[in-house]
BATILO-605762 format. One record per residue: residue in three letters; x, y, z of N, C-alpha, C in turn. Coordinates in steps of 0.001 Angstrom, whole numbers. Layout:
N
['Ala' [X Y Z] [X Y Z] [X Y Z]]
...
END
This chain:
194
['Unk' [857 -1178 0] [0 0 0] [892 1227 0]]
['Unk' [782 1528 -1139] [1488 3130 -737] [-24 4565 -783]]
['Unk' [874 5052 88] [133 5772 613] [1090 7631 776]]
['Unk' [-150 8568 188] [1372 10070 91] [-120 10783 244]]
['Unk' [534 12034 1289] [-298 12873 1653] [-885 14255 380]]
['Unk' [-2491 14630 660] [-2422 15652 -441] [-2045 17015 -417]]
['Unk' [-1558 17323 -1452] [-1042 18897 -1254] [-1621 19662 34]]
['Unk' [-2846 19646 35] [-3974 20086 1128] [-3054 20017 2341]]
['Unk' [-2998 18299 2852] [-2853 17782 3616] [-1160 18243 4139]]
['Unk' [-441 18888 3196] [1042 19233 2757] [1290 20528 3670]]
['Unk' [16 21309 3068] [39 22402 3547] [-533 22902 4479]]
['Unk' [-1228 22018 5473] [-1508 22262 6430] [-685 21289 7684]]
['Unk' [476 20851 7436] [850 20259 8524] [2681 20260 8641]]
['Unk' [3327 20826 6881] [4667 21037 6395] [4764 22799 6303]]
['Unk' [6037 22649 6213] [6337 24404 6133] [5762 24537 4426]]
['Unk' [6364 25688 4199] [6191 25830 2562] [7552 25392 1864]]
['Unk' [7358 25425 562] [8434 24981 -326] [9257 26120 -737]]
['Unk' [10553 25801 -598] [11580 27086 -386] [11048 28337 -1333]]
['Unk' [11358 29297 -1670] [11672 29947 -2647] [12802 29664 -3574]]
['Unk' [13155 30415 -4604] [14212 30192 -5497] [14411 30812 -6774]]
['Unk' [15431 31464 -7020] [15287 31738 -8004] [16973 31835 -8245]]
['Unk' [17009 31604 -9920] [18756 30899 -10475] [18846 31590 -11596]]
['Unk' [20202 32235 -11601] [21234 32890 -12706] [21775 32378 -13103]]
['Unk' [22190 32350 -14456] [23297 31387 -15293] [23792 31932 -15980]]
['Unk' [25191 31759 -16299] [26012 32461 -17329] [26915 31331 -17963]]
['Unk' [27876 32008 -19145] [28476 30504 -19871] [29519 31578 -20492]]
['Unk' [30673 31169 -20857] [31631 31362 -21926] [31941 30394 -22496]]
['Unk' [32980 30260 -23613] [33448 29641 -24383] [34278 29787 -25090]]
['Unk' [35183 28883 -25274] [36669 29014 -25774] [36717 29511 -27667]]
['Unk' [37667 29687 -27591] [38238 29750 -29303] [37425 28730 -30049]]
['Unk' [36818 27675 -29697] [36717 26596 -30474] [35092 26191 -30556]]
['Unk' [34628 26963 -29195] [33113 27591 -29569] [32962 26133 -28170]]
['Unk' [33718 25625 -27570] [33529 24817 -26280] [33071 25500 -25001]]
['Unk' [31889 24711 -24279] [31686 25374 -23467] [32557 25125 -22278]]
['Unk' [33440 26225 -21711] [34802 26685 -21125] [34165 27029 -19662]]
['Unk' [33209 27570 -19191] [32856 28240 -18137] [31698 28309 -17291]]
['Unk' [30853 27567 -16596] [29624 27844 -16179] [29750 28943 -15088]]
['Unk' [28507 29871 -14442] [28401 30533 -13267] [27025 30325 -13085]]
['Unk' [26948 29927 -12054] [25171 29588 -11596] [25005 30127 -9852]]
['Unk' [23664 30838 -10124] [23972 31901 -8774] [22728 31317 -8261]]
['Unk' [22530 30633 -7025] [21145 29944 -6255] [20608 31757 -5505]]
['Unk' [19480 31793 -5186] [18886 32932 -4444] [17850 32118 -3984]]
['Unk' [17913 31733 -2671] [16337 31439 -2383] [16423 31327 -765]]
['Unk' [15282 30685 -369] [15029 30899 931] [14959 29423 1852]]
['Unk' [15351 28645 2461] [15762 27861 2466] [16233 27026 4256]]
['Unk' [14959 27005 5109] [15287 27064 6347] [16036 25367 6728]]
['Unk' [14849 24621 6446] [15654 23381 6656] [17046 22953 6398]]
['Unk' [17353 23732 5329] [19115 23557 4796] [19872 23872 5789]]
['Unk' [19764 25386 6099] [20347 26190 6649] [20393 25618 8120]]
['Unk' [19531 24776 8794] [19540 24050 10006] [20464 22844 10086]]
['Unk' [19821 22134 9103] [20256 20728 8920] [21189 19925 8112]]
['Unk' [21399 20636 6703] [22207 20249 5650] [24044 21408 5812]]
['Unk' [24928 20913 5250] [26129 21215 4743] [25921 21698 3759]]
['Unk' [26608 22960 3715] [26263 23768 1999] [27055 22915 1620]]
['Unk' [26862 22348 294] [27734 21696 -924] [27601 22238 -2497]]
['Unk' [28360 22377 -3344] [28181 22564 -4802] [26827 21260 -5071]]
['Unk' [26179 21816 -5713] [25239 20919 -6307] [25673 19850 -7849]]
['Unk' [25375 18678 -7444] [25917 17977 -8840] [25787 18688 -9670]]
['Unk' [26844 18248 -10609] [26679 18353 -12043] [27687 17974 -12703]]
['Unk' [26654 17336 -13728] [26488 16084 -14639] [27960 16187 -15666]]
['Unk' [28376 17231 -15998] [27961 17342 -16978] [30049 17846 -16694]]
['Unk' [30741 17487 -18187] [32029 17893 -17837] [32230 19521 -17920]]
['Unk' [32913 20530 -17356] [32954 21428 -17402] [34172 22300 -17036]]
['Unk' [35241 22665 -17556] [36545 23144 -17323] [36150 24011 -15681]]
['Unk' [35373 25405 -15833] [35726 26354 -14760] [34132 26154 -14360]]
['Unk' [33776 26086 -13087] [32357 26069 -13236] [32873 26801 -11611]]
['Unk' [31487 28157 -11300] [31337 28768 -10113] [29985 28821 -9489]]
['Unk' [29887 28669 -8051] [28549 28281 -8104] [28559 29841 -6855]]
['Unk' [27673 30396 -6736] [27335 31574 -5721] [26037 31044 -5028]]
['Unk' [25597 31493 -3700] [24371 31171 -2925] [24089 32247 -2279]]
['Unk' [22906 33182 -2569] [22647 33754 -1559] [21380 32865 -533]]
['Unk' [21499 33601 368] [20452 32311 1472] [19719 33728 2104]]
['Unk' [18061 33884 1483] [17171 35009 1547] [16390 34398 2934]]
['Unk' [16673 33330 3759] [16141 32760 5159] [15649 34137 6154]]
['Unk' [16619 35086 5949] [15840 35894 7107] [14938 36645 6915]]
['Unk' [14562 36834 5185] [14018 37967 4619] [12105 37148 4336]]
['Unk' [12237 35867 4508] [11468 34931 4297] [9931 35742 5178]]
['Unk' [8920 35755 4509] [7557 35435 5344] [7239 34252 6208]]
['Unk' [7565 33116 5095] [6382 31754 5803] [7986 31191 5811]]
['Unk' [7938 30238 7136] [9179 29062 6910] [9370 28643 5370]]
['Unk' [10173 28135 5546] [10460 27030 4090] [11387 25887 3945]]
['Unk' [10577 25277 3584] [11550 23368 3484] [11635 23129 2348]]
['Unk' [12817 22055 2327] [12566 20955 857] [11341 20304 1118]]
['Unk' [10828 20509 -386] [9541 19018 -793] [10171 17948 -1640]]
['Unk' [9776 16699 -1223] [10127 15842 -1995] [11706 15555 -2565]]
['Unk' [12109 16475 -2392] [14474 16175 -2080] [14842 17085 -1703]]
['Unk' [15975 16954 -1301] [16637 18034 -178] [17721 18782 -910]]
['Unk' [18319 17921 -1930] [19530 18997 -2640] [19501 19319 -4051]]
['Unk' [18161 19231 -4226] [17797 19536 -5785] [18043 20627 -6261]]
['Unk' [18420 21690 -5913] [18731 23014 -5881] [17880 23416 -7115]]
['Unk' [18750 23993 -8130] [18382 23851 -9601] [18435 23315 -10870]]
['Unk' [18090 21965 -10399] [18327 21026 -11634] [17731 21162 -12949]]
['Unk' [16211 21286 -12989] [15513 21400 -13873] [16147 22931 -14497]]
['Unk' [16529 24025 -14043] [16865 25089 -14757] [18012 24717 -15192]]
['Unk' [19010 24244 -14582] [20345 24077 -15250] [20520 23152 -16689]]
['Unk' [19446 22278 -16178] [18862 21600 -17862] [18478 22187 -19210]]
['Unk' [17633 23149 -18773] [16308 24237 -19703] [18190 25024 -20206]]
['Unk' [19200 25399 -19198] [20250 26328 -19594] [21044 25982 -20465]]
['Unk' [21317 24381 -20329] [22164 23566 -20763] [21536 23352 -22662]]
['Unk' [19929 23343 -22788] [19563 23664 -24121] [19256 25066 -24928]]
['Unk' [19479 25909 -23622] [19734 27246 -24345] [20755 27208 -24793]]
['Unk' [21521 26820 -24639] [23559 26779 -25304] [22995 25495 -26281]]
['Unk' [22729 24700 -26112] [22515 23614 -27415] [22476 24619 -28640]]
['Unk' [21006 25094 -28151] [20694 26122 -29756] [21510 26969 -29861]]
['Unk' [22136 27632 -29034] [23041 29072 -29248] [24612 28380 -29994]]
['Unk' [24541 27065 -29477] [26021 26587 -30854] [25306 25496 -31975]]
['Unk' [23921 25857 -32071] [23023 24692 -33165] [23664 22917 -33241]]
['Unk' [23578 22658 -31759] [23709 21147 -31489] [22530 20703 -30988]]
['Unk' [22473 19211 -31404] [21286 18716 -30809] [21285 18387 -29496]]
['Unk' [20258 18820 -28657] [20787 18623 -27093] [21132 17593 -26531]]
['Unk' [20566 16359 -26979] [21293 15248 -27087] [22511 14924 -27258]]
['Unk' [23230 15223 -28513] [24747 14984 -28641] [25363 16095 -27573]]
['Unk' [24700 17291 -27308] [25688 18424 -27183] [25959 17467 -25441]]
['Unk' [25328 17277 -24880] [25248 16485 -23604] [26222 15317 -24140]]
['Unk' [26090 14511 -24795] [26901 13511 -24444] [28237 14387 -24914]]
['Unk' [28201 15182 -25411] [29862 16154 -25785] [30336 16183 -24026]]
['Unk' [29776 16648 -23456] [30048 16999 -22102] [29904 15776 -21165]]
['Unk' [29442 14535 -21240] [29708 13360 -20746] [30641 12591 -20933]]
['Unk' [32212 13362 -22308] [33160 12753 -22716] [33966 12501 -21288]]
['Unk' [34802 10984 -21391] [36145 10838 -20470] [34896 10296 -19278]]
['Unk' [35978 9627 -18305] [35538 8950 -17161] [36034 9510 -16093]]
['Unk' [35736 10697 -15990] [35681 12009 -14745] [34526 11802 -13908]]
['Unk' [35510 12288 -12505] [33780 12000 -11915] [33245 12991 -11500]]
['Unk' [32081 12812 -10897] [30878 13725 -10447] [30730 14023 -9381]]
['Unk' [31225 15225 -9030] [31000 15709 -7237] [30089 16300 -6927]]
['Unk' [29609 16062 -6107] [30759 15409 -4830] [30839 13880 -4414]]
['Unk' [29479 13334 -5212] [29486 11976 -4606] [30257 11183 -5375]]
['Unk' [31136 11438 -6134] [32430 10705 -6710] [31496 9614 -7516]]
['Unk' [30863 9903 -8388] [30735 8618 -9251] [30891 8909 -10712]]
['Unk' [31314 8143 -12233] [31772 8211 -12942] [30688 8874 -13892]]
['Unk' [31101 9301 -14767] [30191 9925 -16082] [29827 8930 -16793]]
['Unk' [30598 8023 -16993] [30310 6859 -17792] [28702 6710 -17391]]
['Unk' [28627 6244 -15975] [27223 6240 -15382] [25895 7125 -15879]]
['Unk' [25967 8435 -16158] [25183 9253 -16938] [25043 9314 -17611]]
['Unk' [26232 8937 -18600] [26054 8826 -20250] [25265 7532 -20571]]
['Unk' [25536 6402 -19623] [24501 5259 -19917] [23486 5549 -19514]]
['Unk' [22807 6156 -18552] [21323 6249 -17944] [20752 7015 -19650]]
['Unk' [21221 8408 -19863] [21095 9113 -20936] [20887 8413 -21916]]
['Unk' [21395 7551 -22346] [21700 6887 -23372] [20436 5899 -23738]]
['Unk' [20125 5417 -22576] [18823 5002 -22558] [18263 5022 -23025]]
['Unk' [17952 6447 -21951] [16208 7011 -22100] [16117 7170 -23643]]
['Unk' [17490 8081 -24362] [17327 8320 -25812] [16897 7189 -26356]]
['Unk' [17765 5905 -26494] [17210 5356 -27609] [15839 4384 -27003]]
['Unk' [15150 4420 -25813] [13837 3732 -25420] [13136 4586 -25890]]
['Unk' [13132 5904 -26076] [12222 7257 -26463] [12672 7453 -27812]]
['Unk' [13465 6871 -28468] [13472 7526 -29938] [13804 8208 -29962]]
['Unk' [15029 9064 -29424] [15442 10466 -29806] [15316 11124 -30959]]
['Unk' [15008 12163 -31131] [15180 12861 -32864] [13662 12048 -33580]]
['Unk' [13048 11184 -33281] [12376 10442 -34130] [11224 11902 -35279]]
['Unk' [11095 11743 -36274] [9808 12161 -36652] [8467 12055 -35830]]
['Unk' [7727 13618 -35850] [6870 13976 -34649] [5765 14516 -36135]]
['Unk' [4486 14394 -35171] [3997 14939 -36046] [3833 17148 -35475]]
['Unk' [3205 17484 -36258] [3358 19148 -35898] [2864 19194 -34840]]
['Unk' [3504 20169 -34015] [2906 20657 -32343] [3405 19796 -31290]]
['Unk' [3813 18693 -32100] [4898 17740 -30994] [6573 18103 -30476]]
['Unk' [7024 17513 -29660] [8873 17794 -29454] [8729 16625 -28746]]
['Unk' [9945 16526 -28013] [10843 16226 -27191] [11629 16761 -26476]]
['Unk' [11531 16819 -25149] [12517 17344 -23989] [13322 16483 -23262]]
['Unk' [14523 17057 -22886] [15367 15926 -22096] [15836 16683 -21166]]
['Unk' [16331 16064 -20145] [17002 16389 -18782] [17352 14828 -18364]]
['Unk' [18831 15379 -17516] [19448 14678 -16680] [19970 15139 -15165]]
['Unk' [19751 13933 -14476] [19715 15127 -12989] [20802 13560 -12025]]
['Unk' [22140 14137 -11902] [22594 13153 -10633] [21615 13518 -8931]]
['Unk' [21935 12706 -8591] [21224 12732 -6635] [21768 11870 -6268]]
['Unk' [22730 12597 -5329] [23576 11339 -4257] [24334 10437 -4964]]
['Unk' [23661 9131 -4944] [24870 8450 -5770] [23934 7731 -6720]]
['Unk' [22800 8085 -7115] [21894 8048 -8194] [21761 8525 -8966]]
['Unk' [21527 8510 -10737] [21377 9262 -11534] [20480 8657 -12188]]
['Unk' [19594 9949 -12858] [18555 9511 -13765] [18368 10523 -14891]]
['Unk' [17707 10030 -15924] [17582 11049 -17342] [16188 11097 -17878]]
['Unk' [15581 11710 -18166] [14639 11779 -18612] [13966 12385 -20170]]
['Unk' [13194 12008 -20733] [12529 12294 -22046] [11433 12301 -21986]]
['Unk' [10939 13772 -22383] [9477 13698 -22876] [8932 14248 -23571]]
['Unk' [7516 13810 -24158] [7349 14561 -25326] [6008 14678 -25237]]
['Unk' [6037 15965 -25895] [5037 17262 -25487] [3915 17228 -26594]]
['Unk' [2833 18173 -26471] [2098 18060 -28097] [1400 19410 -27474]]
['Unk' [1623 20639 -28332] [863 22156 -28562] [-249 22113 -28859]]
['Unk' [-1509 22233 -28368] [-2576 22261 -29637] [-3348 23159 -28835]]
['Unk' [-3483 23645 -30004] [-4621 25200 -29065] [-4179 25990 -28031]]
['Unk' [-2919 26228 -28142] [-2023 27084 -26759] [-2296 26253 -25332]]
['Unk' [-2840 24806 -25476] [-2411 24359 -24543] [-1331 22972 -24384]]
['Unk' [-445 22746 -23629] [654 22111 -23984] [317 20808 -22662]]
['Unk' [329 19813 -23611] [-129 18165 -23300] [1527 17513 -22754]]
['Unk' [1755 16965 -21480] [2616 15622 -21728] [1916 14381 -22430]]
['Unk' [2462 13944 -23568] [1933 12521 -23814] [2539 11310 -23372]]
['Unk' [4184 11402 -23445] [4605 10412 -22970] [6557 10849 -22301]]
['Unk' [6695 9899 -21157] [7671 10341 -20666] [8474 9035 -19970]]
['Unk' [9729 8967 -21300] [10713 8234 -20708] [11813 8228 -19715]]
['Unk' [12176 7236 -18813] [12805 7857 -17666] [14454 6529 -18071]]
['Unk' [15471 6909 -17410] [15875 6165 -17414] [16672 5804 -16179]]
['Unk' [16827 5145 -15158] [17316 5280 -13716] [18279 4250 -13477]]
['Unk' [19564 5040 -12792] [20790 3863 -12065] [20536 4661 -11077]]
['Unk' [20370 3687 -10024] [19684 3965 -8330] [20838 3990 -7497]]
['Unk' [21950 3515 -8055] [23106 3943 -7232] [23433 2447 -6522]]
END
């Protein structure tokens, strides 16, 4: 029996869900490589600040100079605020959405441009595990989901990959526009649980 409380039930007995909000910046070398990340966390964040060790947040992904900044808005906060549902997720899903803004800005498919950055068997901090590991979860999901496949109009495909702890997982999904409103139809996952 599983059993998970409702939002309702969330919010009347849990703090609220942090605030947050994330900056990103990028350079790149002579060769049009991406050379540089800067990713700036802003949010509000009580349970951390009690209970957790600030750490750099994974990432996936190979990267020569990467800087991470935190401001911690805890005192400026109205309502408490906790993690929901993971504790060091910081900004994964944006660093993804960032990671395909640079896809298009050097016209790679976000697919390859990711496994460009999954090259070599470097590992992933902090929890020290290999890339190899991501590039297979990734690798997956692509070819169980058909990467690139022919869509019909108003359709795509989205991808993200997100390490946690000593777990990594990737994901694919694909979307369909119709009438300015935007459908998930189907969503491949691909998971090494560590």
């Amino acid at each position: 029996v599983k059993m998970i409380w409702t939002r309702e039930d969330d919010q009347q007995c849990n703090l609220g869900h942090l605030f947050q909000h994330m900056e990103y910046q990028a350079a790149f070398d002579k060769d049009n490589k991406l050379f540089a990340w800067y990713e700036k966390e802003i949010c509000t964040y009580t349970w951390g600040a009690k209970y957790a060790d600030a750490q750099l947040p994974d990432v996936a992904y190979h990267i020569p100079n990467i800087r991470y900044d935190f401001e911690n808005m805890t005192g400026e906060e109205l309502v408490h605020s906790s993690a929901w549902r993971g504790v060091t997720g910081h900004g994964r899903f944006y660093s993804e959405c960032f990671i395909d803004e640079i896809a298009v800005f050097l016209k790679k498919d976000p697919y390859a441009f990711r496994l460009e950055l999954l090259e070599g068997d470097r590992e992933i901090l902090p929890n020290r595990f290999p890339a190899t590991k991501v590039r297979r979860v990734l690798t997956l999901a692509a070819q169980k989901a058909e990467w690139g496949k022919k869509m019909e109009p108003g359709s795509g495909q989205g991808m993200a990959v997100c390490p946690y702890g000593t777990s990594c997982c990737a994901v694919i999904a694909e979307v369909l526009v119709r009438d300015n409103k935007l459908t998930v139809t189907k969503i491949v996952i691909g998971v090494d649980c560590g």
